[in-house]
N, C-alpha and C positions, 0 to 999 in steps of 0.2 A: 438184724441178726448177723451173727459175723460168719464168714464163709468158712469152709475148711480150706487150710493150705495143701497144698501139695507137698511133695519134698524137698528136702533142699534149701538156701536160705532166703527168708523170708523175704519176696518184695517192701523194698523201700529207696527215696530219693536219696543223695549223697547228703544230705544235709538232716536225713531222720536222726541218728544217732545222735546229735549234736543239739537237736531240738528236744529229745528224751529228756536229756542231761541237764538242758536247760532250767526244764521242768520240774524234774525230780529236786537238782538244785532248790531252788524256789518251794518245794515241798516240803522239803526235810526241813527247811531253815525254817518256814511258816507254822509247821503240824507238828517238829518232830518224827522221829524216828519210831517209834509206837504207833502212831495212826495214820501214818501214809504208806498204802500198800502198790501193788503194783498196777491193779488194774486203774487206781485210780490216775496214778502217774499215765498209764497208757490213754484213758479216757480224755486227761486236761493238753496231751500230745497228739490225739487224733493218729491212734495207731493199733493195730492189735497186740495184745498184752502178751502173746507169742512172739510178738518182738522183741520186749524186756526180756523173756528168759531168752531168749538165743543172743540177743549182744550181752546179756550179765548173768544170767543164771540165774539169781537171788536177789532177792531184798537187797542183802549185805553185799551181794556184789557193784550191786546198782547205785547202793551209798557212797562204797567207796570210789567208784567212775567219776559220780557225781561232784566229790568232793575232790577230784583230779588226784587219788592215791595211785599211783603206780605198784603199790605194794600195799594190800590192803590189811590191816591191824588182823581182824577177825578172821579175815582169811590163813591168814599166816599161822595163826593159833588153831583154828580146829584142825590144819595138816598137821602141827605136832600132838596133836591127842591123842593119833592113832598109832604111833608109838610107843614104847615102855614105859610105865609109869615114873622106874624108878631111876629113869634119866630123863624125865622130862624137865627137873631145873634147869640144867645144863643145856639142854637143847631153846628152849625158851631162850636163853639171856642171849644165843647161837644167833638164832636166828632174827631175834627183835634187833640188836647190835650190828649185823651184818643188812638188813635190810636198812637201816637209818645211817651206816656209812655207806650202802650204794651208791657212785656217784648219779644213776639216774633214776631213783625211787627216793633217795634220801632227802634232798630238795624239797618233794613232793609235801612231805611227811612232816618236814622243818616248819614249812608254810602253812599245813593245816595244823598243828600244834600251834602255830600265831596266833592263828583264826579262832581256835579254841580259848586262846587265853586272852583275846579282844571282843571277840562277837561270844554274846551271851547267847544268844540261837543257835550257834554252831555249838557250843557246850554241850549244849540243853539235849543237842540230838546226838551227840557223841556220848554222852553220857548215856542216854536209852536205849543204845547201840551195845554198849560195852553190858547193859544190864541185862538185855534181851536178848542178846549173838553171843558175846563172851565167856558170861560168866557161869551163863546155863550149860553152855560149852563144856568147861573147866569141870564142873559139878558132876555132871553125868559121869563123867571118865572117872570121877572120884567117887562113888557108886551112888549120888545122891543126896536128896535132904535137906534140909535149914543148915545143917552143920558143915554139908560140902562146901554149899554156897558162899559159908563165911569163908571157908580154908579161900576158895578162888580170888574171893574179893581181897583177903590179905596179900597173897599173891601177886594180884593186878597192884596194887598199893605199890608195892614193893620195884613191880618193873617201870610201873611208872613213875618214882623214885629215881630210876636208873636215866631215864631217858632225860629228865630234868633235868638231872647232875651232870649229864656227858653233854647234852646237846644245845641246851637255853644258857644256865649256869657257867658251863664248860669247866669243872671244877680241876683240879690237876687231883693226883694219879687218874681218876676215874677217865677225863675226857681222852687220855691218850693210851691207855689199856688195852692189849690187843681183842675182840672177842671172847678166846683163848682163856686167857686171865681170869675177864669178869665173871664167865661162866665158873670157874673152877674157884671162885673169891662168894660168889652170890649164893655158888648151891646149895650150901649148907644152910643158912638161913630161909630158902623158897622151898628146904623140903621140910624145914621145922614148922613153914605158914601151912603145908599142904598135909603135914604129917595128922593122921587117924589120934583122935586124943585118947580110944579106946587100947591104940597099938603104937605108944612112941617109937620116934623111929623109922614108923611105917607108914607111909604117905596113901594108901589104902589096902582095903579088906579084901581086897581082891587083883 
């Protein structure tokens, strides 16, 4: 039976954090991102699962630790939800483009997009990631439904697109575009993906 903690941050040796990650690692690559939760991660670390949420918060914060993101995709995404709708294109291409030129997240992010398009396991889970964190994300802000779903995933299409062009590819104008640019080049097309088909135009109902 596991004890109650006190206040304050949770005992652990200098090496727990590093042994989580290890694990979680190895979890997400083995199960996927869908059926590896947190206690199990805590149980295969020999730690209490009040661990996990105080060094990551979340699931998705704990993926992206695990996958050494300094700037974690899903993360980034549901702080711009809570925004205006109707500059969230703009803020999106902002913020994805400015994170992937960080010079110390951007690395990070280079290296798991490798791993992504090498390791078929790391896909598999980034992909159930983007399906389960992201896209539901996207959806809900957009009031819902089979049909928000679609507008998100077009969306995601589209920045993922972006990040291809500028960053693998390294394509010219795109790779050297300031931010600035791309956001003010891209919006009009991410609000045409996001746009209500009931209300052109209008990227939702509300």
């Amino acid at each position: 039976m596991n004890k109650t903690r006190g206040r304050g941050r949770p005992r652990g040796t200098s090496t727990t954090r590093a042994d989580i990650l290890a694990v979680a690692s190895r979890r997400f690559r083995a199960d996927g991102y869908d059926r590896v939760t947190l206690r199990a991660v805590a149980n295969d670390a020999g730690v209490d699962v009040a661990l996990l949420s105080y060094y990551f918060g979340s699931k998705k914060g704990l993926f992206g630790a695990a996958m050494a993101l300094t700037a974690n995709p899903a993360e980034l995404l549901v702080g711009e939800m809570k925004g205006p709708l109707n500059s969230l294109p703009e803020r999106i291409v902002r913020t994805v483009v400015r994170a992937w030129d960080d010079p110390e997240a951007g690395p990070a992010l280079r290296n798991f997009l490798e791993a992504v398009v090498r390791e078929p396991d790391v896909a598999r889970t980034f992909a159930e990631m983007v399906e389960k964190e992201m896209l539901p994300a996207i959806a809900v802000r957009l009031g819902g439904g089979a049909d928000a779903t679609r507008r998100a995933a077009t969306m995601t299409s589209q920045i993922a697109g972006l990040i291809l062009t500028r960053y693998v590819l390294r394509v010219e104008p795109i790779a050297s575009m300031t931010p600035e640019q791309l956001a003010r080049r891209m919006a009009p097309a991410l609000r045409a993906a996001l746009a209500d088909p009931g209300r052109p135009g209008r990227i939702a109902r509300s």
